[in-house]
N, C-alpha and C positions, 0 to 999 in steps of 0.2 A: 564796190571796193572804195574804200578810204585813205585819201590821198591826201600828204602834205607838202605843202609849195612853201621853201625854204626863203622867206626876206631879208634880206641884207641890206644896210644902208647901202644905196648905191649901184645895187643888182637894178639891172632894166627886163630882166625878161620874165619877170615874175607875174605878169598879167598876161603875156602868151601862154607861158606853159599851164596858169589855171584853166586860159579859153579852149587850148586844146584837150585840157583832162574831162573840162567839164563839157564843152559844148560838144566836142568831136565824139571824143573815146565815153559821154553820157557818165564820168565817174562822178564822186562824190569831192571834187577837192576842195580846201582849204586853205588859205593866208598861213603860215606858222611864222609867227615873228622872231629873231634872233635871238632875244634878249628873253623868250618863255621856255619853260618845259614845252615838251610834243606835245600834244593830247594821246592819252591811252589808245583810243579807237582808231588810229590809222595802222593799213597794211604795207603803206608803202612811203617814202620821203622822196622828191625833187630839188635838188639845188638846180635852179635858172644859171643860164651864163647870168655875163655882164662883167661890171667890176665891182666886187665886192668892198664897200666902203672908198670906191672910189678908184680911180687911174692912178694908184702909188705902187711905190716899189712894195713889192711884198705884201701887199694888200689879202692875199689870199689866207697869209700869218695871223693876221686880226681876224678874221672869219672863224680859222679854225682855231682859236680858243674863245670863239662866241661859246657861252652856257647851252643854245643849242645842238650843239656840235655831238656832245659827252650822250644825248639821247638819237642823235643821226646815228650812231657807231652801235648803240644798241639794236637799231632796226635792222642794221648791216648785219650782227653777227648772225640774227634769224636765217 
């Protein structure tokens, strides 16, 4: 299975939840940076906690109109 681990400036847990897809659960994950398309081949997306773009008000606002976001909502509607 094909997994992508969602970055955000400012997200911290984004190298746990690779250790645990890749090293635990033996998947196949992925870095997917904010600012890319997905890649075609993953079956599944992870947004990490943390703070996305940082400890601001409303920080999570910036996140979801990362260019991103518009291909997470497609994997969701699967």
């Amino acid at each position: 299975m094909n997994v992508g681990v969602v970055v955000f400036p400012g997200s911290n847990c984004d190298r746990d939840m690779y250790h645990v897809l890749s090293d635990v659960f033996n998947l196949n994950a992925q870095y997917c940076w904010h600012d890319k398309p997905l890649p075609d081949n993953l079956d599944a997306v992870v947004l990490p906690g943390g703070f996305s773009y940082g400890d601001r008000l409303r920080a999570g606002v910036i996140a979801a109109n990362s260019p991103i976001i518009q291909d997470v909502k497609k994997i969701a509607e699967k």
